[in-house]
Structure formats: C-alpha cells, structure tokens
ZADO-1210 file (C-alpha; in nm, 4 decimals, padded with zeros to 6 digits):
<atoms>
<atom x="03.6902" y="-12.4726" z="10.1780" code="UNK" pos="1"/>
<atom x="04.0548" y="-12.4022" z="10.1468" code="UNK" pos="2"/>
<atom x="04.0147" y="-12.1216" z="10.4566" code="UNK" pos="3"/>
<atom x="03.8382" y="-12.4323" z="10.6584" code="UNK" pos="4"/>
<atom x="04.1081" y="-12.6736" z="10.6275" code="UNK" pos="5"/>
<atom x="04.3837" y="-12.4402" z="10.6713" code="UNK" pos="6"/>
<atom x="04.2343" y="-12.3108" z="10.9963" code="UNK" pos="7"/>
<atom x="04.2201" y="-12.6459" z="11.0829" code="UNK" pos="8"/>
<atom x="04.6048" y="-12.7606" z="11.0044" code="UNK" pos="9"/>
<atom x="04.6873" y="-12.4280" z="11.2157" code="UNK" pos="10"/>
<atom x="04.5035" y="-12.6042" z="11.4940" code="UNK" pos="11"/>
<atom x="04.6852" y="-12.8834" z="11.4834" code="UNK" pos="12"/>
<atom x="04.9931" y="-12.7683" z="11.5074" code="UNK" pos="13"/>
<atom x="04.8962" y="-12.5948" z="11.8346" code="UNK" pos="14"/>
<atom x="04.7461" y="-12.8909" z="12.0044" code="UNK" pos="15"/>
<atom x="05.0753" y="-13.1346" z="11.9246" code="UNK" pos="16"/>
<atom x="05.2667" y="-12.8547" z="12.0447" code="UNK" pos="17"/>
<atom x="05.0827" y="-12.8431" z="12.4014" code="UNK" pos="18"/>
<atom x="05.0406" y="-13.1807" z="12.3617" code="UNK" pos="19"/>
<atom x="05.4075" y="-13.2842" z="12.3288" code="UNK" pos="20"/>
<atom x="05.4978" y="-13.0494" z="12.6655" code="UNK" pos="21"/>
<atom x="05.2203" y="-13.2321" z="12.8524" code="UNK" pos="22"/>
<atom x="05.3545" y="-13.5996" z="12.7577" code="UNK" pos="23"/>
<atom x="05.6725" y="-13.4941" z="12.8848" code="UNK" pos="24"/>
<atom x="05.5331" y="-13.5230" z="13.2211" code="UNK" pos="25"/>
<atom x="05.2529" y="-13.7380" z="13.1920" code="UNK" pos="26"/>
<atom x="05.3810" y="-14.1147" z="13.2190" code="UNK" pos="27"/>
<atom x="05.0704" y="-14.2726" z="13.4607" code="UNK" pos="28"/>
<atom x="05.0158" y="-13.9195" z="13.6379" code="UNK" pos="29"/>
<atom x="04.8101" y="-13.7961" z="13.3730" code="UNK" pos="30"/>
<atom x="04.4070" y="-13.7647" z="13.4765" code="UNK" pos="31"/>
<atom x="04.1688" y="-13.6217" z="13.2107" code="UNK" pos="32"/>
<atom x="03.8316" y="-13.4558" z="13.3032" code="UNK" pos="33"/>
<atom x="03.6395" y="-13.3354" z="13.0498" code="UNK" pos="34"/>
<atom x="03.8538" y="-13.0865" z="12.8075" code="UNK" pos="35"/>
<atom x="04.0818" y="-13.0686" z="13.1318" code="UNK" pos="36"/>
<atom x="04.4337" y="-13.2522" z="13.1380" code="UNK" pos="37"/>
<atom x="04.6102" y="-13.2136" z="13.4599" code="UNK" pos="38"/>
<atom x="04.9687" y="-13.4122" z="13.4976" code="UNK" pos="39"/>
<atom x="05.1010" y="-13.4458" z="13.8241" code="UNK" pos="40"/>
<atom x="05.4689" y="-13.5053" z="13.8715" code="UNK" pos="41"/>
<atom x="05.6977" y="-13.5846" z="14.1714" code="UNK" pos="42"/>
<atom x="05.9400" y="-13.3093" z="14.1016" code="UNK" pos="43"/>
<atom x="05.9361" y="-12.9435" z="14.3039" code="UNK" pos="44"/>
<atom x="05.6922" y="-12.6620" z="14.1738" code="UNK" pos="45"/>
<atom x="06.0046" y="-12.4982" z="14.1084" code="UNK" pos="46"/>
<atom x="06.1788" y="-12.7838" z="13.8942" code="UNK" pos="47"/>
<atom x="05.8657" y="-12.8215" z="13.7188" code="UNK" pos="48"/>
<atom x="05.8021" y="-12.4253" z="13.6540" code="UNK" pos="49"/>
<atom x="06.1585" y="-12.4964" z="13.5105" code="UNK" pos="50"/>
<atom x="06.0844" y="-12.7794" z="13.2774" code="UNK" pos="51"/>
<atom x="05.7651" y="-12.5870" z="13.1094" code="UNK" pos="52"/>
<atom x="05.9586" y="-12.3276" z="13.0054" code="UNK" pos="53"/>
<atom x="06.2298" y="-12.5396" z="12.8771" code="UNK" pos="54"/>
<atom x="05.9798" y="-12.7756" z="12.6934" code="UNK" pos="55"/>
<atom x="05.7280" y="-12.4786" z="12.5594" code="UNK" pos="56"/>
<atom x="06.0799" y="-12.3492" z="12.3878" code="UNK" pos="57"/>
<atom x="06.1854" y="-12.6824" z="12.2493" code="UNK" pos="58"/>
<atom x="05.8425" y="-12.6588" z="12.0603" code="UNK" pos="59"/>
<atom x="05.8930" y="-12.3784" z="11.9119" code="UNK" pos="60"/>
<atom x="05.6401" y="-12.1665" z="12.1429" code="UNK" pos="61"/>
<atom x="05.7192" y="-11.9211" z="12.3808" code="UNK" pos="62"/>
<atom x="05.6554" y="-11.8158" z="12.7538" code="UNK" pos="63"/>
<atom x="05.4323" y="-11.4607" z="12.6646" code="UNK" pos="64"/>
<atom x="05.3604" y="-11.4072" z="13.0230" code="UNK" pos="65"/>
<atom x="05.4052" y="-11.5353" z="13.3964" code="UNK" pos="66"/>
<atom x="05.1216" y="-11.4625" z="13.6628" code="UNK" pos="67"/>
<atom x="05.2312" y="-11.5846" z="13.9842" code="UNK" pos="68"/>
<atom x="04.8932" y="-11.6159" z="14.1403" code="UNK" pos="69"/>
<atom x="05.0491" y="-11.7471" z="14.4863" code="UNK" pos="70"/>
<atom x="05.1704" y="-11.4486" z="14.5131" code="UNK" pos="71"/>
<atom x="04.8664" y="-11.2691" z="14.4025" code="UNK" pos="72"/>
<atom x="04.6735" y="-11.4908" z="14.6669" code="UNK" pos="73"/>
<atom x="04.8796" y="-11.4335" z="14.9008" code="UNK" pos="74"/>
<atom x="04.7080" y="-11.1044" z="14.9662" code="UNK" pos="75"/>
<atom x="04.4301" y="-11.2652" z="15.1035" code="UNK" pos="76"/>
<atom x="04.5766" y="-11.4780" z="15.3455" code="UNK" pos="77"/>
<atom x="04.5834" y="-11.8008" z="15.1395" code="UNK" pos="78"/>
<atom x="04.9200" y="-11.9833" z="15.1102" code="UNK" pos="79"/>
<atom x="04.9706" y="-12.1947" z="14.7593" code="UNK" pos="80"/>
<atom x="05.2207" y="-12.2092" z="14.4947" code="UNK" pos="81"/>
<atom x="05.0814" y="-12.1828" z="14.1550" code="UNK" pos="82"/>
<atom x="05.2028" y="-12.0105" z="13.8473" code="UNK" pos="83"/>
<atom x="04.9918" y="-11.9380" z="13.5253" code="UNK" pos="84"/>
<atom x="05.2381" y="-11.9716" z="13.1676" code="UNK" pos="85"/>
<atom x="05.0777" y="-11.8034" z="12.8700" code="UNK" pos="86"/>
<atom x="05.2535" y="-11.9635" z="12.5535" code="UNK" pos="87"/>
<atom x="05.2138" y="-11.9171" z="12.2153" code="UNK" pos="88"/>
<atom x="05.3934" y="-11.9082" z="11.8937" code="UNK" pos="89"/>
<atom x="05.3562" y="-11.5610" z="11.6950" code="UNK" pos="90"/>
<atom x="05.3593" y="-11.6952" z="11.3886" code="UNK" pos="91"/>
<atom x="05.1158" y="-11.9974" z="11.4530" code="UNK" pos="92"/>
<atom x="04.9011" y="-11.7361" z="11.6775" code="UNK" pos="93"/>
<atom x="04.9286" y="-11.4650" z="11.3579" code="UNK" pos="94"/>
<atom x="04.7607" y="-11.7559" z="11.0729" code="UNK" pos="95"/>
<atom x="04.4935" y="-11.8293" z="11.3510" code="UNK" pos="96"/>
<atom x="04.4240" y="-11.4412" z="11.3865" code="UNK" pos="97"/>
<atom x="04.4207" y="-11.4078" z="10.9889" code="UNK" pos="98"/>
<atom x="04.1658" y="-11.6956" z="10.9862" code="UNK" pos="99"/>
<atom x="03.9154" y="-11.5242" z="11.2781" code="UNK" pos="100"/>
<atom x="03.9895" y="-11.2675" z="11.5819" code="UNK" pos="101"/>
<atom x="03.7550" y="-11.4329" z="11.8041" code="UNK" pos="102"/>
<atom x="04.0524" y="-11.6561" z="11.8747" code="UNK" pos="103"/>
<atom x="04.1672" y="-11.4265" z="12.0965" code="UNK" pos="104"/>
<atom x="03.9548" y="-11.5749" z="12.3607" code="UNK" pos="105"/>
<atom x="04.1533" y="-11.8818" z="12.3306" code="UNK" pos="106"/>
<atom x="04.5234" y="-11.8009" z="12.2339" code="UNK" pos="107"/>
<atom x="04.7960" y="-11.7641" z="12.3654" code="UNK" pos="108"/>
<atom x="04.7234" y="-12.0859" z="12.5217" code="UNK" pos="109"/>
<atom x="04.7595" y="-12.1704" z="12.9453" code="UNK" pos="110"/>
<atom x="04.9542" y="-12.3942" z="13.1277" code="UNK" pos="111"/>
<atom x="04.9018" y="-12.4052" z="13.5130" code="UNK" pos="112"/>
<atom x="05.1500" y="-12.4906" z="13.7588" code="UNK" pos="113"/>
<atom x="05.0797" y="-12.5281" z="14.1128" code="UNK" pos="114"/>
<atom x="05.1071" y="-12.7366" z="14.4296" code="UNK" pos="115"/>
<atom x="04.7975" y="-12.9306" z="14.5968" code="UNK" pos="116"/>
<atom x="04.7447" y="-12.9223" z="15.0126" code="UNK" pos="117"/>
<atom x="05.0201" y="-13.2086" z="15.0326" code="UNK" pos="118"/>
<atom x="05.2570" y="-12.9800" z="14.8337" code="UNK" pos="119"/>
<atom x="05.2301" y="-13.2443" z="14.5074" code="UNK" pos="120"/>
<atom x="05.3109" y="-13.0371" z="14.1352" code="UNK" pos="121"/>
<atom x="05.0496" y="-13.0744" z="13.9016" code="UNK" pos="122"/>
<atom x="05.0322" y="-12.9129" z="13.5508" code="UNK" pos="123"/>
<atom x="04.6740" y="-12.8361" z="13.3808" code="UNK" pos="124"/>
<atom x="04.5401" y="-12.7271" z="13.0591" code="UNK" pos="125"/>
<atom x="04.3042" y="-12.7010" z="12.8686" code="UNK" pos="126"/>
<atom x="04.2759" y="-12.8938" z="12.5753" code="UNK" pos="127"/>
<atom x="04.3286" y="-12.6947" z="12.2380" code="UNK" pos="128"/>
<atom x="04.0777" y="-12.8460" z="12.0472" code="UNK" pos="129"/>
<atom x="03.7994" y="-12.8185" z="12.2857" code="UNK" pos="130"/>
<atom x="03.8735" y="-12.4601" z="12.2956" code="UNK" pos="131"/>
<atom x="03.9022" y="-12.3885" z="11.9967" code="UNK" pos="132"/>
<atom x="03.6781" y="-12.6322" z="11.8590" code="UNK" pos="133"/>
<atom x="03.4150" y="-12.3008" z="11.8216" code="UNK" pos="134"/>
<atom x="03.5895" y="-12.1306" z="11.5973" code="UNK" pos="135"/>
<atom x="03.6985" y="-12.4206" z="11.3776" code="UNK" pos="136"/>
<atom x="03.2717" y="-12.4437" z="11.3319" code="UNK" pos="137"/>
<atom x="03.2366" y="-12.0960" z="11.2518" code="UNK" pos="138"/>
<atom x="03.4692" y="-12.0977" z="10.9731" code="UNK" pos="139"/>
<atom x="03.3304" y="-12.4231" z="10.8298" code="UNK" pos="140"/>
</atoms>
C-alpha cells in the first residue's frame, strides 16, 4: 500500500509541475482534447521557446533535450517551426524509476512548441496523469 501511494504523490508532483508551466500561458488560449492540452499564445515561437525553458527551470525541472523538428522537416520540403522540450527532474524521474521502469515510456515528459499555417505559437502536452495513469494501476 505504502509503494501505491508513494508512486502516486511522485505523480503529482510531476503533473503540478507541467501543469504550473502550462498556466503560465494559458489565460483563455487554452483548448483541451482528450489527454491533449495545447495553449496558444500571441508571442513569437522564439519568445515562447524562451519562456518554456525559463518556466520548466523555475519548477525545478530541466530541459533534457531539444529536437528541432522544423529543421528535421525541413528535409523534406516542408516549412514549420516547431521544437520538441524533453523535461524532467532527476530526482522526481529517479523515485518514479524505483517505483516501475515501464515509466520510461512516459518520462521525461514533452512539451511541443510550434507555429500553425498563420504562424500562431501554440504549446502542447500531454497530460501526466493520463500517461501515466497505467502505471499508477499496475502498482495498485
């Protein structure tokens, strides 16, 4: 029981932490489908690419990796910005790993950046308890 609620508390802390980066844009912008929260926000791709990383540090998680998949895209001829942030925090991600290593599916968690056809910023995620709502089951 004690390994169920603690895996649970762990979660927690993971989805305020996502959560509190995503309110910081979200005002009226915010749309929700399904699991999905997507933010969109009248600053520049490249002031919002800015703000994530500021507001993933401010709580206490960390940019693990940047894939600039414009770029990658790019390759075949399609034109977009959009960047992919892994974040995480080592310590949070280490009790999760402790608890179950099918996590790993899940964690470091994703934040996507990236500009529509009218070159509007958007952010999306995923939300952290419908991901890892599985593994929070399997360790009932």
């Amino acid at each position: 029981m004690k390994l169920k609620s603690s895996f649970r508390n762990i979660i927690f802390g993971a989805i305020v932490s996502v959560a509190t980066v995503g309110l910081s844009f979200a005002a009226s912008n915010t749309s929700y489908s399904g699991d999905r929260v997507t933010m969109a926000s009248d600053k520049s791709f490249e002031d919002v690419s800015i703000a994530v990383k500021s507001l993933v540090a401010k709580n206490g998680m960390m940019v693990m990796a940047e894939v600039n998949q414009g770029k990658m895209l790019s390759m075949t001829g399609l034109s977009l910005k959009a960047t992919l942030f892994v974040v995480g925090n080592p310590t949070v991600g280490k009790q999760l790993f402790e608890q179950d290593h099918g996590v790993g599916l899940y964690v470091p968690l994703r934040l996507f950046v990236y500009t529509d056809a009218s070159g509007k910023t958007f952010v999306s995620y995923d939300r952290p308890s419908a991901l890892l709502s599985s593994r929070t089951r399997k360790s009932a």
